[in-house]
C-alpha positions as CSV (number, residue, x, y, z in Angstrom):
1,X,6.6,17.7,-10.0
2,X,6.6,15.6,-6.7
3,X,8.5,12.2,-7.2
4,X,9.1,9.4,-4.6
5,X,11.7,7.0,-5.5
6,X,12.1,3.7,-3.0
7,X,15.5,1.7,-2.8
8,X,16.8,-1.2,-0.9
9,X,14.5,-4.0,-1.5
10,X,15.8,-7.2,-2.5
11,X,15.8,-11.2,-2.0
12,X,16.8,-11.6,1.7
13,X,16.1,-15.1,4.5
14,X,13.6,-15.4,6.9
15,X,15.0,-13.3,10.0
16,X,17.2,-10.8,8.0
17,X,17.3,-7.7,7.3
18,X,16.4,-4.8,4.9
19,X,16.5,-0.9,5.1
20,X,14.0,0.8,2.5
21,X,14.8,4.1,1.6
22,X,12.3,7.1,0.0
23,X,14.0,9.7,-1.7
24,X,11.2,12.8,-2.3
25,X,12.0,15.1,-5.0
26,X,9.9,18.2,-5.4
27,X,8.9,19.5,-2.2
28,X,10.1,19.4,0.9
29,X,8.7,16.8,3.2
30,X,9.5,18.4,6.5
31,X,5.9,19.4,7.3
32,X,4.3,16.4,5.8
33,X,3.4,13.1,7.1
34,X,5.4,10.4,5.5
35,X,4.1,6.6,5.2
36,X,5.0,3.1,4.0
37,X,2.4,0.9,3.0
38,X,2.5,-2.8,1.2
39,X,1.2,-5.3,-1.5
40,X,1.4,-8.7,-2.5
41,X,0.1,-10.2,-5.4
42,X,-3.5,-11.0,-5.2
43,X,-3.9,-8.9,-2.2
44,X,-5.0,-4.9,-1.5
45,X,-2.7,-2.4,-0.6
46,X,-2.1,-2.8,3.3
47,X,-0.8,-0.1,5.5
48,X,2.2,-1.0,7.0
49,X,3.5,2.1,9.0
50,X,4.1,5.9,9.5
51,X,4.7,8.9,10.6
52,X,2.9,12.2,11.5
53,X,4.1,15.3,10.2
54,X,6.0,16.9,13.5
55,X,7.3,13.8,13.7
56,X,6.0,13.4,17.5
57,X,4.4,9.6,16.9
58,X,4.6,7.0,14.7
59,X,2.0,4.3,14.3
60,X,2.5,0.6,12.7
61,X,0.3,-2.5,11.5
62,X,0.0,-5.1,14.2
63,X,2.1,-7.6,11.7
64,X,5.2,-5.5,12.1
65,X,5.1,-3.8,15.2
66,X,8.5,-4.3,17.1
67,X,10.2,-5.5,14.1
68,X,10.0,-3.0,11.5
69,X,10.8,1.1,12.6
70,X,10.1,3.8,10.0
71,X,12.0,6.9,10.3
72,X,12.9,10.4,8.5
73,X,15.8,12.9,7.8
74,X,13.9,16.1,6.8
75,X,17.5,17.6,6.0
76,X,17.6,15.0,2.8
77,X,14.0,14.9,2.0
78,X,13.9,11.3,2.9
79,X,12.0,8.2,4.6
80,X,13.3,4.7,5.5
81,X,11.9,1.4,7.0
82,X,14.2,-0.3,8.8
83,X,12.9,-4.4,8.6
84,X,14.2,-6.9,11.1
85,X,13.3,-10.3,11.5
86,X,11.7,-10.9,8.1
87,X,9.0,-13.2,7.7
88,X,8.2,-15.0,4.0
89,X,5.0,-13.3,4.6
90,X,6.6,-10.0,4.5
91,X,6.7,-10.8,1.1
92,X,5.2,-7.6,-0.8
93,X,6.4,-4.6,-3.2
94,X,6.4,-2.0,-0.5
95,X,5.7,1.6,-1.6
96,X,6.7,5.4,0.2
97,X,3.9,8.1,0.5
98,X,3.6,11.4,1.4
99,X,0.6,12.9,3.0
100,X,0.0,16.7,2.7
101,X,-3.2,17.2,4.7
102,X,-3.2,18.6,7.8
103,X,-3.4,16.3,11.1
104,X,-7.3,16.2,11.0
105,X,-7.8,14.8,8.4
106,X,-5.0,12.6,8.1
107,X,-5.7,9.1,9.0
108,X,-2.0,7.3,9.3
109,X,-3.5,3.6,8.3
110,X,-5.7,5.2,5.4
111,X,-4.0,5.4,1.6
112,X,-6.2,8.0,0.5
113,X,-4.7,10.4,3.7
114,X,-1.4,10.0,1.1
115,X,-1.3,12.3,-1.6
116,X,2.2,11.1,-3.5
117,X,2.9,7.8,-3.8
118,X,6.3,6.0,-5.0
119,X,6.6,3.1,-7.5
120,X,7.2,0.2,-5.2
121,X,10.3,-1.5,-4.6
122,X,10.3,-5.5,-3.9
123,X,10.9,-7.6,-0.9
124,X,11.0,-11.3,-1.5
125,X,12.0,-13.4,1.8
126,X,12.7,-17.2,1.8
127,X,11.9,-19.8,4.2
């Protein structure tokens, strides 16, 4: 059984910083794409970035481009997000995937190119 477990969210002021973490139990991720995506309340699920499965590119949302950087370490089955300069409208429970498919049909900004999905973990920033 394949289980995503994200850490590191918390309550944090407009230009800090948080480092999500996705630990993957259950099979290996190293030749799977890896994702973070987003949702606040009242609001759909919203990519937010990723990266492909050789780990040659990553690709991000507009709204976080050159603040946020998603990463892996294949060695510990894991994903992070590293988020600087935090906006209140970063607000969101943010949530790991993993994406089995192969690269053509995988679409980085599409949930349904994910195939296991984590239970969220919160951010919350403050003006």
């Amino acid at each position: 059984q394949v289980q995503l477990r994200e850490s590191g969210g918390g309550l944090v002021q407009t230009g800090g910083s948080l480092r999500l973490s996705c630990a993957i139990s259950g099979r290996t991720i190293s030749n799977s794409a890896v994702g973070w995506f987003r949702q606040a309340p009242g609001q759909e699920r919203e990519f937010v970035a990723a990266i492909r499965r050789n780990g040659a590119s990553t690709y991000y949302s507009d709204f976080v481009k050159g603040r946020f950087t998603i990463s892996r370490d294949n060695a510990k089955n894991m994903e992070f997000l590293q988020m600087n300069s935090l906006k209140p409208e970063d607000t969101a429970a943010y949530y790991c995937a993993v994406g089995l498919r192969g690269d053509s049909f995988w679409y980085p900004k599409t949930s349904a190119s994910y195939d296991y999905w984590g239970q969220g973990t919160q951010v919350t920033v403050s003006s």
